[in-house]
N, C-alpha and C positions, 0 to 999 in steps of 0.2 A: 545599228545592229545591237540588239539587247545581249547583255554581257550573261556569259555559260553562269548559272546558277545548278548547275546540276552536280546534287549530291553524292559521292563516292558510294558505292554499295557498301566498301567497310565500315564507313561513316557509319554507317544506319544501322549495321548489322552490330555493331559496338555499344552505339544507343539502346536498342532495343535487347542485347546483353544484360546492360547495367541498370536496367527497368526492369529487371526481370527477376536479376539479383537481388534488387532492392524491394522488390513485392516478396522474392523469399525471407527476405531480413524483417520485413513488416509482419509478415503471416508468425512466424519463428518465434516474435517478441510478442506478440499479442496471444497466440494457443498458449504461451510459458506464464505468460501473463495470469490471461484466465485459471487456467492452475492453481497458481498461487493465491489467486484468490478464493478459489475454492478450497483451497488446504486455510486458510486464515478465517474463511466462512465456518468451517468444520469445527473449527475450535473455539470460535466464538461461540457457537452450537454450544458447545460442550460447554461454556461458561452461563452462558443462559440458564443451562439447566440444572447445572450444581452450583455457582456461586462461589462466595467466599472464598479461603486461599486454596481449598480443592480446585475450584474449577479456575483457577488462575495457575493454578503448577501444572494443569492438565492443557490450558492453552498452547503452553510451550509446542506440543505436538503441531502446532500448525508450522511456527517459526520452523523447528527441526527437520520436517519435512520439505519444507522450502529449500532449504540449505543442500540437504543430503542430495535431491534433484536436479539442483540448482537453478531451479525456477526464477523466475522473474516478478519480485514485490520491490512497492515503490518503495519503502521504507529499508527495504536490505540491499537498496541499489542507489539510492540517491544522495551516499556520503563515498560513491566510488564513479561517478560520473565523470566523465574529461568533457574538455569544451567541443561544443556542437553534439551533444548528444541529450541536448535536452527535448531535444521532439521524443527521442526514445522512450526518456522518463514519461512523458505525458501519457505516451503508447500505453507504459506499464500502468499505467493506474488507472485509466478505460479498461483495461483489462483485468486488474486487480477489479473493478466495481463490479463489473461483468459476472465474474465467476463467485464474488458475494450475491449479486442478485441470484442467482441459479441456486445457493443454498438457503437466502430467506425465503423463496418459495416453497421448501422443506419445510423452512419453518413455520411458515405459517398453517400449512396442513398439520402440523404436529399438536398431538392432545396436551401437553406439556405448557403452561403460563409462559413460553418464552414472548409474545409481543407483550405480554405486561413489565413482564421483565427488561424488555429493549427498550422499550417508552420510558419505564426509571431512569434509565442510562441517559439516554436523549436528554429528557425530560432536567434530568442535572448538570449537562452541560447546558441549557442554555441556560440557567439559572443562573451561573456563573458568569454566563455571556461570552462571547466573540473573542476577544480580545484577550482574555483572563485563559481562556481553553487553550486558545492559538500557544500563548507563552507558556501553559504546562504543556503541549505538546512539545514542545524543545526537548526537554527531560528523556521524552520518548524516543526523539529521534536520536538521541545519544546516544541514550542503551542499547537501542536496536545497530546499528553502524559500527559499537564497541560490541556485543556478541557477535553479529555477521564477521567482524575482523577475524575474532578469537576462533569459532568453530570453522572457517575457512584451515586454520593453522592444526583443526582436528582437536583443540581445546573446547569443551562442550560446558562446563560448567558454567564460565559468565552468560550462556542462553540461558542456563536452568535458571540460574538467578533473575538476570534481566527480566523475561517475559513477566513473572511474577509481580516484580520488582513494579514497574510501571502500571499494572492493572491495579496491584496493591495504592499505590502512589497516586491515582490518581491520574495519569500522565497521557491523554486522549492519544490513540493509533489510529491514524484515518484508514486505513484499509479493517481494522477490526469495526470502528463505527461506523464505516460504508454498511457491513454487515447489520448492526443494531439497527439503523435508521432505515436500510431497505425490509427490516420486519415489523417495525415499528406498526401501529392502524392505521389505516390510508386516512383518515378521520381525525385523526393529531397530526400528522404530515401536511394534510389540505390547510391546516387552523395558525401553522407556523412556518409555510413554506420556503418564506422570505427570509428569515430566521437559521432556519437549518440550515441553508445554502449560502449563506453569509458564514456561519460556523464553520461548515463543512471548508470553505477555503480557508477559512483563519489556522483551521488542524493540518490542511496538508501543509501551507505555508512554513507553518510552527516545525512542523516533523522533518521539512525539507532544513532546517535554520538546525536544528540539533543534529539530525544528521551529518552535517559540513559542520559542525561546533568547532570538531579539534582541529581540523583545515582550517576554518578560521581565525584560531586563534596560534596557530602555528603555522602560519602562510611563512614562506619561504626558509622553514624548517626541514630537516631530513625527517625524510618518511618513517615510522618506527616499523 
């Protein structure tokens, strides 16, 4: 006689519970996601088209907006990660890409030199190459994990600085160059494919390594 294999109804009914929860925790993180990426698209927007330390104090609006929401960007979330919630982080930055691509398509209809202007940007990080970008992204993800801390505590001034702080500096934000590179011309994108996509991991890697900086380097320290 074959042994009773027959599943409990709560069994099932608990399964298909906690699947159901978890498509709403999937769905939750990825719409907050895209968000945030559209709020970081917007102010990339805005830096495109003014430049210089104006349209770098003006960025700030994207960060600020994240925050005040509390939306979901990989770079204001991946220096407060606990263990097993790295699939989360990956969610967020599909979805950070997501809602950048949704605004370079603004941009590129817009009459305004922003894909000249995004190609510059590109254009100078690979200059520098992979490796070199990857480690000024650290810088960034500092900044960004030390203002998220502060404006969490309703401190807003290390944002106003920060944002600035790193575009001035130099210090690649992969969710803002998700932005640059999805407006870029598809005609310098086809010519350095392999290139960009090599970069583009060295920045998030870089961003995820400054963001955990002070973890890092104060592992088994009290929390400040």
């Amino acid at each position: 006689m074959l042994p009773n294999r027959t599943v409990p109804f709560g069994s099932i009914l608990l399964t298909l519970l906690h699947n159901y929860l978890n498509m709403g925790k999937f769905s939750t993180i990825f719409k907050s996601s895209v968000l945030a990426g559209i709020c970081i698209g917007i102010a990339g927007f805005g830096y495109l088209a003014l430049g210089g330390v104006v349209g770098a104090v003006l960025f700030a609006f994207g960060l600020i907006t994240v925050v005040c929401y509390k939306l979901k960007l990989y770079t204001g979330t991946a220096g407060f990660i606990e263990k097993g919630q790295v699939g989360d982080l990956l969610l967020i930055l599909v979805g950070n890409i997501v809602g950048c691509l949704l605004v370079a398509l603004l941009a590129r209809v817009s009459p305004m030199p922003l894909q000249e202007a995004a190609q510059k940007i590109l254009a100078g990080r690979l200059a520098i190459g992979p490796v070199r970008a990857g480690l000024l992204a650290i810088g960034c993800g500092f900044l960004m994990t030390t203002a998220v801390t502060f404006a969490r505590r309703n401190q807003w001034l290390p944002l106003l600085f920060a944002v600035p702080m790193f575009i001035l500096c130099g210090f690649p934000h992969c969710i803002a160059d998700a932005f640059y590179y999805l407006t870029v011309p598809f005609s310098f994108i086809k010519e350095n494919l392999g290139s960009v996509l090599l970069l583009y991991v060295c920045l998030v890697i870089g961003n995820f390594i400054g963001c955990n900086l002070y973890r890092l380097i104060m592992i088994g320290e009290e929390k400040v």
